[in-house]
mmCIF file of the C-alpha atoms, coordinates in Angstrom:
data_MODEL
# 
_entry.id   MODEL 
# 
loop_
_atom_site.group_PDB 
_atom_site.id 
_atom_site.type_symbol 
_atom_site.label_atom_id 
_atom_site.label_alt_id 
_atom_site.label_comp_id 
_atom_site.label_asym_id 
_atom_site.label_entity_id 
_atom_site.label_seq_id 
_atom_site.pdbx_PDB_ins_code 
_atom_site.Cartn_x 
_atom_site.Cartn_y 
_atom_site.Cartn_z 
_atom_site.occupancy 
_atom_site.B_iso_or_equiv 
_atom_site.pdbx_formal_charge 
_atom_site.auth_seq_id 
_atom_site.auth_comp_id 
_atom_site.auth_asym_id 
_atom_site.auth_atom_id 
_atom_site.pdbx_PDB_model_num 
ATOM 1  C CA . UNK A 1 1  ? 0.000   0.000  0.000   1.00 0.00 ? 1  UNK A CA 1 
ATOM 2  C CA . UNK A 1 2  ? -0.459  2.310  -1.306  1.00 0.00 ? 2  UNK A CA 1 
ATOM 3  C CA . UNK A 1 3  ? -1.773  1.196  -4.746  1.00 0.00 ? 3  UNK A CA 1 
ATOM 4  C CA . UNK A 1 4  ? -4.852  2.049  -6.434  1.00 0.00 ? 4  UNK A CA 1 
ATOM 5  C CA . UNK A 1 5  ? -7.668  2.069  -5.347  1.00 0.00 ? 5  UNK A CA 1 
ATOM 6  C CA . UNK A 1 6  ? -6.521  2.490  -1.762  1.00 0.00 ? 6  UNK A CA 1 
ATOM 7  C CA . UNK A 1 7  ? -5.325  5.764  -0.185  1.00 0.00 ? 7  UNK A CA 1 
ATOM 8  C CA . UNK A 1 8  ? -2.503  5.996  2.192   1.00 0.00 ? 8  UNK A CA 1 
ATOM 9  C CA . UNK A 1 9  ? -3.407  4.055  5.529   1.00 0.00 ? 9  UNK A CA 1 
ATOM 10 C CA . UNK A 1 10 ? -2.401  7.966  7.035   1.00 0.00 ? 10 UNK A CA 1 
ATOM 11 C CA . UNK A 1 11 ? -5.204  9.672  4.766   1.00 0.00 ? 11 UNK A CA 1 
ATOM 12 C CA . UNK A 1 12 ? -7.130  11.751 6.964   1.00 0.00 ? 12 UNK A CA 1 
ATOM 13 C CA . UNK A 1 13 ? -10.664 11.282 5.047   1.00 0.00 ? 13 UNK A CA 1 
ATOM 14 C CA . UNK A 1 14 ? -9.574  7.361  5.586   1.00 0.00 ? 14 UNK A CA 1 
ATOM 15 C CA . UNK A 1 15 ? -9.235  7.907  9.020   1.00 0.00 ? 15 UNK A CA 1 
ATOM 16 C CA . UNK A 1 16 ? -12.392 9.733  9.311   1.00 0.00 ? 16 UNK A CA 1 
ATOM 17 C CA . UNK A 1 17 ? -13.936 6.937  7.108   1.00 0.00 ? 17 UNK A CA 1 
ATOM 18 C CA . UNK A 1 18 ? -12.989 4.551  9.327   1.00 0.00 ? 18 UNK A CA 1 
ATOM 19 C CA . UNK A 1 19 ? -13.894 6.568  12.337  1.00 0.00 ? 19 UNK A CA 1 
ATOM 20 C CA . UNK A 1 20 ? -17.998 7.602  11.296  1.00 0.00 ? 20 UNK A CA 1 
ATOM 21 C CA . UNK A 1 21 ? -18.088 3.618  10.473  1.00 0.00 ? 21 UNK A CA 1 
ATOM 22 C CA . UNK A 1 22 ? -16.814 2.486  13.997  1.00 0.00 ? 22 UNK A CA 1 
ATOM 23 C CA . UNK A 1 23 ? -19.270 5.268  15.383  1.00 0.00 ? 23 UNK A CA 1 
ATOM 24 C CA . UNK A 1 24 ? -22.261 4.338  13.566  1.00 0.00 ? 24 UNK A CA 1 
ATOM 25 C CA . UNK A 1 25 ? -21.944 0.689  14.559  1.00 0.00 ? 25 UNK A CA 1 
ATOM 26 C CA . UNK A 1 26 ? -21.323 1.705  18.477  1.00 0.00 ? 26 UNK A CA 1 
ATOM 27 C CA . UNK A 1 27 ? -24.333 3.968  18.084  1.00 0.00 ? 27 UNK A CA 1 
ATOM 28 C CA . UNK A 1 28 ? -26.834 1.507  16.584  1.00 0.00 ? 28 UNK A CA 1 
ATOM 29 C CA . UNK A 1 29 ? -27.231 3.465  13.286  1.00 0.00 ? 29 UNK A CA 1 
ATOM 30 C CA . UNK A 1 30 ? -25.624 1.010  11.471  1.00 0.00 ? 30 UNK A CA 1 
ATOM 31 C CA . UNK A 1 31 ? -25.127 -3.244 11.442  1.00 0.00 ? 31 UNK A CA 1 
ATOM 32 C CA . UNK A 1 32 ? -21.682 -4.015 10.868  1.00 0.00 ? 32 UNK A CA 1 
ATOM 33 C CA . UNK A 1 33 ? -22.041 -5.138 7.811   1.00 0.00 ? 33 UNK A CA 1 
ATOM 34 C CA . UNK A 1 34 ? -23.374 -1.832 6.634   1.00 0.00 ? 34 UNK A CA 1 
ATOM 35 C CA . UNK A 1 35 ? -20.422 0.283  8.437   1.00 0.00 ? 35 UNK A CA 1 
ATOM 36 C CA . UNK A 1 36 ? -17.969 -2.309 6.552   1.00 0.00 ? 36 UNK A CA 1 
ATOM 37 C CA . UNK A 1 37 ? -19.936 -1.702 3.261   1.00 0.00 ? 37 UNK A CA 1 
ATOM 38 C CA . UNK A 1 38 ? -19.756 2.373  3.667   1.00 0.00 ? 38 UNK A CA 1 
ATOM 39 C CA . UNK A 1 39 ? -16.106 2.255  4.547   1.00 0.00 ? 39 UNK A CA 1 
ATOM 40 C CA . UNK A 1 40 ? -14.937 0.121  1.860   1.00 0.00 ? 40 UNK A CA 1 
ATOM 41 C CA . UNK A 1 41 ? -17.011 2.224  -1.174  1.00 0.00 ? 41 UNK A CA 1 
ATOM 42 C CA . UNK A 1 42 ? -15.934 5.306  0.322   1.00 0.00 ? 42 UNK A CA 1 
ATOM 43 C CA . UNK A 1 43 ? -12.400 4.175  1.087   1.00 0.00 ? 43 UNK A CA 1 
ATOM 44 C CA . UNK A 1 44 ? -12.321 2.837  -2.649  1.00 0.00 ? 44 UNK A CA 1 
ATOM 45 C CA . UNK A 1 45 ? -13.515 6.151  -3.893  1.00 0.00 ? 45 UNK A CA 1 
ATOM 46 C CA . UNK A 1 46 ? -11.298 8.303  -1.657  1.00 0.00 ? 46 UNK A CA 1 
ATOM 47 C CA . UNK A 1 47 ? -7.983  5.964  -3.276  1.00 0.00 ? 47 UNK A CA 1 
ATOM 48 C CA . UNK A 1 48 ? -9.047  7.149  -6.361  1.00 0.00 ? 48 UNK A CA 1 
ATOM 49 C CA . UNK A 1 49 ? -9.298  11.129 -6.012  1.00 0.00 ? 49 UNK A CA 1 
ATOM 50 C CA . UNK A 1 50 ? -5.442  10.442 -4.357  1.00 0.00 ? 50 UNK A CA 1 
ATOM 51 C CA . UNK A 1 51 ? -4.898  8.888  -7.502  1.00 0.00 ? 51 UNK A CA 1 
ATOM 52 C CA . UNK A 1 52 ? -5.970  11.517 -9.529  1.00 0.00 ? 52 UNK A CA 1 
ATOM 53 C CA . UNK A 1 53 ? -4.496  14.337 -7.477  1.00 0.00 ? 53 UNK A CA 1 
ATOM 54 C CA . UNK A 1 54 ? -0.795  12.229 -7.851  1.00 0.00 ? 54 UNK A CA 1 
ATOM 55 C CA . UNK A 1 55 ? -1.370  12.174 -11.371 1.00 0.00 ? 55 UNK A CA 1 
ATOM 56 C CA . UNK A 1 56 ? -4.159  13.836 -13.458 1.00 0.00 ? 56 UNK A CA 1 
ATOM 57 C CA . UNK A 1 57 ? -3.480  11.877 -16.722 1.00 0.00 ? 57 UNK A CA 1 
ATOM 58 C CA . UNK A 1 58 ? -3.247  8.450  -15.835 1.00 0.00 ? 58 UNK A CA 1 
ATOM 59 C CA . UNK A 1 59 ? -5.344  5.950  -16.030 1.00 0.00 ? 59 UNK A CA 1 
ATOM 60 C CA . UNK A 1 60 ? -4.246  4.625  -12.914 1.00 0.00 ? 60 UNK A CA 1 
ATOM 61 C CA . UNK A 1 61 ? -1.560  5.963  -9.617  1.00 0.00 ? 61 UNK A CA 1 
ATOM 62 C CA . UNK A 1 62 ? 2.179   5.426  -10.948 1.00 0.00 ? 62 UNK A CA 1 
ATOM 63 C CA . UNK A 1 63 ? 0.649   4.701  -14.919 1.00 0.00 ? 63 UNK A CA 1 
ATOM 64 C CA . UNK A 1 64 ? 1.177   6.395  -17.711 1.00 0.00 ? 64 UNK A CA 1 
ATOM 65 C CA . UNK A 1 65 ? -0.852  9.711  -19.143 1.00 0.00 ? 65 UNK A CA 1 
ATOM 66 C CA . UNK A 1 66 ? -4.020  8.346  -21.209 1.00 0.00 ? 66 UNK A CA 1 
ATOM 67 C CA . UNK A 1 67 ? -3.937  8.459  -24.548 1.00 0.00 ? 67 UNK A CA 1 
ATOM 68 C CA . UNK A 1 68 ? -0.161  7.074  -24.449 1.00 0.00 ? 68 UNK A CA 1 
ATOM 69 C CA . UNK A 1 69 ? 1.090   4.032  -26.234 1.00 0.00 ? 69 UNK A CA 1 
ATOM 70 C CA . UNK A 1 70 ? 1.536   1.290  -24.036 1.00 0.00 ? 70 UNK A CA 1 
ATOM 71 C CA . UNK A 1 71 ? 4.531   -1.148 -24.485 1.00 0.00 ? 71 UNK A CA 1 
# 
């Protein structure tokens, strides 16, 4: 880690992620399936705006700029 689709483990909207799912489970909003379910769309999703913001023209973190001729 990290790799697409996950953010760094020290991402703060990860951490907060994390945090609302543990809280919604200890609060009875939430089974823990659910909380697990949130986390791991949202996680997903927050992996790949990191992996646009490291590099706007790939089609994936560390690739190369779309449109380019692979191999």
């Amino acid at each position: 880690m990290p790799s697409p689709p996950f953010p760094s483990p020290d991402n703060a909207v990860l951490r907060m992620i994390v945090s609302n799912a543990i809280s919604s489970v200890r609060n009875g909003e939430a089974l823990v399936e659910e909380a697990i379910l949130h986390a791991a769309v949202h996680g997903w999703y927050e992996g790949h705006v990191h992996g646009e913001d490291e590099c706007p023209g790939c089609d994936f973190r560390g690739g190369l700029p779309k449109n380019t001729q692979r191999g």
